[in-house]
VOPAGU-2260 file (C-alpha; in pm, 1 decimal, decimal comma):
REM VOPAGU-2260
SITE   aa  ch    i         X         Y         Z
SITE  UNK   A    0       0,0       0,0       0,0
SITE  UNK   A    1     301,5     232,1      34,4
SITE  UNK   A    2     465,2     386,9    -242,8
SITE  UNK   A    3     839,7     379,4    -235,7
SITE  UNK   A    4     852,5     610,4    -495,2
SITE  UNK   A    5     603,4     867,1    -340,0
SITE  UNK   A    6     753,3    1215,5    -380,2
SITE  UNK   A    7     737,0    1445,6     -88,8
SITE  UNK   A    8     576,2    1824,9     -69,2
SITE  UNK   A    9     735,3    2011,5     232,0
SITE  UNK   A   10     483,7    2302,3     409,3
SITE  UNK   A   11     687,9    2583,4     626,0
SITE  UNK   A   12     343,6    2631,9     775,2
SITE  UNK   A   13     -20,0    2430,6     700,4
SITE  UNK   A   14    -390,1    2435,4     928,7
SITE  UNK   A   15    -295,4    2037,9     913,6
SITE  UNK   A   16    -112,3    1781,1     646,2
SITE  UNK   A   17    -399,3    1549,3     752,0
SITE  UNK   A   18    -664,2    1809,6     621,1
SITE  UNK   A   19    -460,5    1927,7     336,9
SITE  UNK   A   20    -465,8    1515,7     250,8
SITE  UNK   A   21    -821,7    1517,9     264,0
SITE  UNK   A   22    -871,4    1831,4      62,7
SITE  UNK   A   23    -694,0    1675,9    -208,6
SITE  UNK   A   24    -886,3    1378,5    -226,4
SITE  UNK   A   25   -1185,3    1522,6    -245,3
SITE  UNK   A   26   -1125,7    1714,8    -496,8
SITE  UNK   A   27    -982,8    1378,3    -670,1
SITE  UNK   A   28    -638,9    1415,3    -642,5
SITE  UNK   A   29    -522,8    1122,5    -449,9
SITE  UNK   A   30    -189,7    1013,5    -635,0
SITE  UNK   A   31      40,9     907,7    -347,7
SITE  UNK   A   32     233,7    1220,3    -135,4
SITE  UNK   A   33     389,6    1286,4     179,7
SITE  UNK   A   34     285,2    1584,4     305,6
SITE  UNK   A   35     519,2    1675,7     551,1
SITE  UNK   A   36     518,7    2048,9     760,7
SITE  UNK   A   37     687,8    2199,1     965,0
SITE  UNK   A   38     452,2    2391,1    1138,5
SITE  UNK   A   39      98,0    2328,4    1196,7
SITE  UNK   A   40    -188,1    2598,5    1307,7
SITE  UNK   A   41    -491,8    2349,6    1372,8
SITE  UNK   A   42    -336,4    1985,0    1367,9
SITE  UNK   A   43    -524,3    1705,1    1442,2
SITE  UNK   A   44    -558,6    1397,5    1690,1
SITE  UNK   A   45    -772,7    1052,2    1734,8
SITE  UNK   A   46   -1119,7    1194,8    1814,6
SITE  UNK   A   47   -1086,4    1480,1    1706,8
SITE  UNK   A   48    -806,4    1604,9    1993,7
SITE  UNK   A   49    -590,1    1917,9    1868,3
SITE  UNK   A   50    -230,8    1813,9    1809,0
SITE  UNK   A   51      -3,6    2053,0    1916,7
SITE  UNK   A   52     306,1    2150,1    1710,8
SITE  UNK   A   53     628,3    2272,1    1794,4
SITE  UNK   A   54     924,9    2346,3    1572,6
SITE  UNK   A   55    1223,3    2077,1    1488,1
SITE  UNK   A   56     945,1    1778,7    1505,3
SITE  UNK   A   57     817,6    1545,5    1219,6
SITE  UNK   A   58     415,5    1674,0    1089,3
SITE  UNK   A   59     373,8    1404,2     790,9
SITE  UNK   A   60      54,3    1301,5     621,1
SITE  UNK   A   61     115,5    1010,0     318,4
SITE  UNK   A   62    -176,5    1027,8      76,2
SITE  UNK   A   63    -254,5     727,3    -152,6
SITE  UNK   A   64    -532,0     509,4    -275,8
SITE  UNK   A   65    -553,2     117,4    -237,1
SITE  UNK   A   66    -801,1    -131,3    -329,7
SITE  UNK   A   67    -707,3    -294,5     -11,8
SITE  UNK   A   68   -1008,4    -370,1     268,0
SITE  UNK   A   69   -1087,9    -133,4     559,3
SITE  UNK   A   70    -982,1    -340,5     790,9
SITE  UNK   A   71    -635,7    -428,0     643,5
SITE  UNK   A   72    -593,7     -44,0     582,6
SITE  UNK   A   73    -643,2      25,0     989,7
SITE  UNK   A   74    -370,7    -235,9    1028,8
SITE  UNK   A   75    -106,9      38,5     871,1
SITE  UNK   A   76    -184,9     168,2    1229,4
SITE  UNK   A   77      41,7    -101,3    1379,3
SITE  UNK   A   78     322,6     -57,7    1101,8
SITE  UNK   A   79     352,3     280,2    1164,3
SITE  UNK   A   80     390,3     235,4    1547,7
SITE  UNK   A   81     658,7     -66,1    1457,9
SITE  UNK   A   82     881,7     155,6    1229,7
SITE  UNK   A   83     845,3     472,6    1465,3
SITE  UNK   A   84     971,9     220,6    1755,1
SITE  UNK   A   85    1259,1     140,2    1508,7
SITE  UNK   A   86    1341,5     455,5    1422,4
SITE  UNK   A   87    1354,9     615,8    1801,7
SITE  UNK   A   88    1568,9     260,9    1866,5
SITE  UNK   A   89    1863,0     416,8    1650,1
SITE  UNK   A   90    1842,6     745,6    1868,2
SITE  UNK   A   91    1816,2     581,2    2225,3
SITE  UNK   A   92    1893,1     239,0    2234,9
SITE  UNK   A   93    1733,4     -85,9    2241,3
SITE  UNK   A   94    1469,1    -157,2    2551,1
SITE  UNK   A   95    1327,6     190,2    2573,7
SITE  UNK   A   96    1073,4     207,3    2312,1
SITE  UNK   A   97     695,4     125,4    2391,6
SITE  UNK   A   98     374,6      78,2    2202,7
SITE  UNK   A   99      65,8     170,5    2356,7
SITE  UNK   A  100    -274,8      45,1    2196,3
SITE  UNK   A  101    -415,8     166,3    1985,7
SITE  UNK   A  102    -149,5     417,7    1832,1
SITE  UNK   A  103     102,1     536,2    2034,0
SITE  UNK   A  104     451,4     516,2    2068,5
SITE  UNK   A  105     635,2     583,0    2342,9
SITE  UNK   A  106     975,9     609,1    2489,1
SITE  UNK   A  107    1078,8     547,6    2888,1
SITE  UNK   A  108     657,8     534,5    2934,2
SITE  UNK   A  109     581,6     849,2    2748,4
SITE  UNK   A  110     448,8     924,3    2518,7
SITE  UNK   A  111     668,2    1027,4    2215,2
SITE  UNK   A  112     435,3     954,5    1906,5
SITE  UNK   A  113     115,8     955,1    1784,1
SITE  UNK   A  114     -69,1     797,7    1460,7
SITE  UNK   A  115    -419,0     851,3    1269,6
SITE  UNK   A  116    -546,3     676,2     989,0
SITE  UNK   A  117    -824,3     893,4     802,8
SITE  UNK   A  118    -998,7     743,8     452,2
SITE  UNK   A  119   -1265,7     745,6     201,0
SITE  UNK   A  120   -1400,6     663,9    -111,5
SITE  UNK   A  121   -1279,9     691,4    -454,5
SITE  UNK   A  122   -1525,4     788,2    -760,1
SITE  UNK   A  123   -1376,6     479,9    -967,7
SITE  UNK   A  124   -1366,1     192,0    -690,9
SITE  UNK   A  125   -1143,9     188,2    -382,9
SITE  UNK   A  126   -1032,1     438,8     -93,7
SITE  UNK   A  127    -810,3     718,3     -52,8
SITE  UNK   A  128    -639,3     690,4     270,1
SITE  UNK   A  129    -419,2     946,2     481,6
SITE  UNK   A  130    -191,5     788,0     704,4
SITE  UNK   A  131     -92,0    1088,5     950,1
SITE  UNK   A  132     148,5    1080,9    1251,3
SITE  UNK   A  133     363,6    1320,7    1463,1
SITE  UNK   A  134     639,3    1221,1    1623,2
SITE  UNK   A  135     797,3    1433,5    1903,7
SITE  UNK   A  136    1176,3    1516,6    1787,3
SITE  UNK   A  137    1251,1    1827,2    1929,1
SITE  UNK   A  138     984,3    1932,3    2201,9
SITE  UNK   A  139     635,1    1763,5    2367,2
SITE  UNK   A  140     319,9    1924,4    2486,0
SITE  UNK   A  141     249,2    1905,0    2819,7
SITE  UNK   A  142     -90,6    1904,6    2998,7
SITE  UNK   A  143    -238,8    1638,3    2773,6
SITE  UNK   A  144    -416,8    1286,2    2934,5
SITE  UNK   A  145     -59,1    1124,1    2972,4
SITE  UNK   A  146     291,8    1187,9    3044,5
SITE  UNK   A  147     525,9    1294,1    2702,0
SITE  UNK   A  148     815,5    1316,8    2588,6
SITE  UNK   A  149    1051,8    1376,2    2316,3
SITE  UNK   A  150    1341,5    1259,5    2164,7
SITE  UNK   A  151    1558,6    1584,6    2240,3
SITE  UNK   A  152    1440,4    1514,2    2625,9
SITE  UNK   A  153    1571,1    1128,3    2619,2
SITE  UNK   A  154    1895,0    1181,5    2519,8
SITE  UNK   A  155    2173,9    1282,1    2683,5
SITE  UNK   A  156    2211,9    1719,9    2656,9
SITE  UNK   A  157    2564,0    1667,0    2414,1
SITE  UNK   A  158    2413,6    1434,2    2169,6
SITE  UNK   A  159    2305,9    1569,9    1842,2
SITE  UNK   A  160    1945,1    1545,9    1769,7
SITE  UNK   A  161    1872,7    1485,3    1415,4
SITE  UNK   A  162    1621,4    1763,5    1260,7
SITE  UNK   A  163    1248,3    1641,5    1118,7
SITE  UNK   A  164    1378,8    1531,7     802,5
SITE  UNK   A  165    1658,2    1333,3     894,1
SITE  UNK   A  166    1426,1    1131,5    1114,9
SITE  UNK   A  167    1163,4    1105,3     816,5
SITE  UNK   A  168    1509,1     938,6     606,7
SITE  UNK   A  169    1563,7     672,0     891,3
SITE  UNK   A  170    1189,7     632,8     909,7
SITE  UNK   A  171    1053,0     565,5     571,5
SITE  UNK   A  172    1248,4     262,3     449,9
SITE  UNK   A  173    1120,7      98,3     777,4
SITE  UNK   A  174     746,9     174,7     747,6
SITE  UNK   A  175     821,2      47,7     377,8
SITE  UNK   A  176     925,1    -263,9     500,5
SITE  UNK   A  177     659,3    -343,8     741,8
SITE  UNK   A  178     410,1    -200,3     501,2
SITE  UNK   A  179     543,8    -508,4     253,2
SITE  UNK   A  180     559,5    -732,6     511,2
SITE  UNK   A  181     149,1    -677,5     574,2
SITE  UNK   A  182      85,9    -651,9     209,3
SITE  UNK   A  183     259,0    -990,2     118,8
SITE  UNK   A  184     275,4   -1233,6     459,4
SITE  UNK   A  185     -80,8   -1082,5     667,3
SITE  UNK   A  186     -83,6    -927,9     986,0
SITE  UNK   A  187     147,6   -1216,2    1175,8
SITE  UNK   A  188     501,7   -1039,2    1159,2
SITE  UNK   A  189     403,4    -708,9    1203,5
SITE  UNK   A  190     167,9    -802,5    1555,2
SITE  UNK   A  191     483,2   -1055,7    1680,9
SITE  UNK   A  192     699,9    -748,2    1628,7
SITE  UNK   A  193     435,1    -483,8    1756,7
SITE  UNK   A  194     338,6    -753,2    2095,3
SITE  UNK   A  195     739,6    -751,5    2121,9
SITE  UNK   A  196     705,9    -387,8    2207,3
SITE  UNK   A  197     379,4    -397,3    2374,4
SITE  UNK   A  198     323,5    -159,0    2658,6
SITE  UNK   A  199     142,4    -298,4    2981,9
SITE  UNK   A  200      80,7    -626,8    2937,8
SITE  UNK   A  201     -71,9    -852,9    3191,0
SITE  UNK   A  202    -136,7    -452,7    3384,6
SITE  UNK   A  203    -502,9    -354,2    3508,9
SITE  UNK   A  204    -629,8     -38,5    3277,5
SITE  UNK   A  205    -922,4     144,3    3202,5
SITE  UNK   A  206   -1103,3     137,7    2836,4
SITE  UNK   A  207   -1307,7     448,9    2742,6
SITE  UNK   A  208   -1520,6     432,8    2486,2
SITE  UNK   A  209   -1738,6     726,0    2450,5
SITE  UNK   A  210   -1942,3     764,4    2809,7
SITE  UNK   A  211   -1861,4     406,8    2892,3
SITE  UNK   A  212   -1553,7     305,1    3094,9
SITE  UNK   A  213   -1428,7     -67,1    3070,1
SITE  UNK   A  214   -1210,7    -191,9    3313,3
SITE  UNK   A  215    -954,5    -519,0    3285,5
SITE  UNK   A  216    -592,2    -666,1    3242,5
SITE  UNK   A  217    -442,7    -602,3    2889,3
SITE  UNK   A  218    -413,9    -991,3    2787,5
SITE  UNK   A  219    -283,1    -927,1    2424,3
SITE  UNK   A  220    -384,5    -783,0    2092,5
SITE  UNK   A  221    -563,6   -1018,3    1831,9
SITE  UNK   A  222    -520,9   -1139,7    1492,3
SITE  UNK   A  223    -746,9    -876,5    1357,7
SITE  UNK   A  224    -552,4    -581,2    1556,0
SITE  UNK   A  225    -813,8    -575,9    1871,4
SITE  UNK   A  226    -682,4    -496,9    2293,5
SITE  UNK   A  227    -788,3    -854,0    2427,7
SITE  UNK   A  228    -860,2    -740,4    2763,7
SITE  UNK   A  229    -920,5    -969,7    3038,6
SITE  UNK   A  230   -1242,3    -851,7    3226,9
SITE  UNK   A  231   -1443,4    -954,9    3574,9
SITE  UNK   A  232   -1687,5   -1118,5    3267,7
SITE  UNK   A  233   -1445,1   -1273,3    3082,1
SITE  UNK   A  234   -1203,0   -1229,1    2847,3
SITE  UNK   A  235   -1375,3    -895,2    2599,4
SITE  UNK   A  236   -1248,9    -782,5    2209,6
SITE  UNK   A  237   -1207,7    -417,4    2213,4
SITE  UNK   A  238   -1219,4    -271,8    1838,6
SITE  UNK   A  239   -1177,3      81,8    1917,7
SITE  UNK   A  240   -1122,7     282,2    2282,5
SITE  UNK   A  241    -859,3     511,6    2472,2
SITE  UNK   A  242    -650,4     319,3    2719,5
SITE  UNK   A  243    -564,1     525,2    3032,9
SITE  UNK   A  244    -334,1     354,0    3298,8
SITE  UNK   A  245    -414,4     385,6    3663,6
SITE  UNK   A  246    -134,2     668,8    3732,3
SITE  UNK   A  247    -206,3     875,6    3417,6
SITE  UNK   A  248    -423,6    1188,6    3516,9
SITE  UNK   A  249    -770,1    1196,2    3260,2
SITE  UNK   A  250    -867,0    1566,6    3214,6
């Protein structure tokens, strides 16, 4: 589904790369793009959260189209958090890189990355789809539902931080890989490699969804992509939710 060859259209300043990736879709120009800014004025989150931007971190929207099903599409979700992981891995070090269901990644327990999958149909069969994500280079907003952190904060204050699009150089060829890997062997390698990773398994959390709050013991994540959570009424599939562990403050 992603386009090695993609070329890449660099914004000083954009409202959002995820909106300007919509905009161009609807107006039927989906041919595959990164859309990568440097600053954004009204970014975007899951449900419709405002993601903050600061200067010196990675903004990037890739547009394309696929004939691939919705529900293999929302597994790019997962490949993006495995070749973020990778990528901070080269910066910090094996063992310190965490991925949080549904689509975050984050380093020493914070929360350094975030990913959001928007689609929708195209005229002549098939779906455009704008796989968005920021990850948090240089700086990280504070006062959100979790703790966060960046990749300038990790590191020790001598080493060099690479700028936005250095990180995008490291990152691409391994969300290429895993994005093969999906396409041609299924959803196996890229959930051993993503479970590898997985943040607070076998810990008590709480599931919100909407107004309702489901609580349990993150068991694993399923073949089709879903937080198996072990409940007091069994064991439940949860498609879609926010996780919030027991010391992160919920505003």
């Amino acid at each position: 589904m992603i386009d090695g060859q993609a070329p890449v259209a660099l914004f000083d300043e954009i409202d959002s790369t995820l909106l300007e990736a919509r905009r161009r879709a609807e107006r039927g120009d989906s041919s595959p793009v990164w859309l990568i800014a440097r600053r954004q004025t009204a970014g975007r989150g899951r449900r419709g959260r405002t993601w903050l931007s600061f200067d010196g971190n990675l903004l990037a929207t890739l547009l394309f189209t696929t004939t691939r099903p919705p529900a293999e599409i929302a597994l790019l979700g997962f490949v993006t958090g495995v070749a973020i992981a990778e990528t901070f891995d080269t910066y910090v070090g094996v063992g310190r890189v965490t991925l949080k269901w549904p689509n975050d990644v984050l380093i020493d327990g914070a929360k350094a990355a975030g990913i959001l999958i928007d689609s929708g149909s195209v005229a002549k069969a098939g779906t455009w789809v704008a796989l968005a994500f920021g990850a948090n280079v240089a700086a990280a907003p504070a006062a959100i539902d979790q703790p966060t952190t960046s990749l300038r904060q990790t590191l020790p204050p001598d080493a060099a931080v690479p700028d936005a699009m250095t990180f995008f150089s490291v990152l691409r060829p391994r969300l290429e890989h895993w994005a093969t890997r999906l396409a041609t062997e299924g959803f196996a390698p890229v959930r051993a490699a993503w479970l590898q990773r997985a943040h607070g398994l076998g810990r008590s959390v709480r599931v919100r969804q909407g107004e309702t709050d489901i609580e349990g013991v993150i068991a694993s994540v399923s073949a089709r992509g879903e937080l198996e959570l072990d409940t007091s009424t069994g064991r439940r599939l949860i498609a879609a939710g926010d996780v919030f562990f027991p010391q992160a403050h919920v505003g």
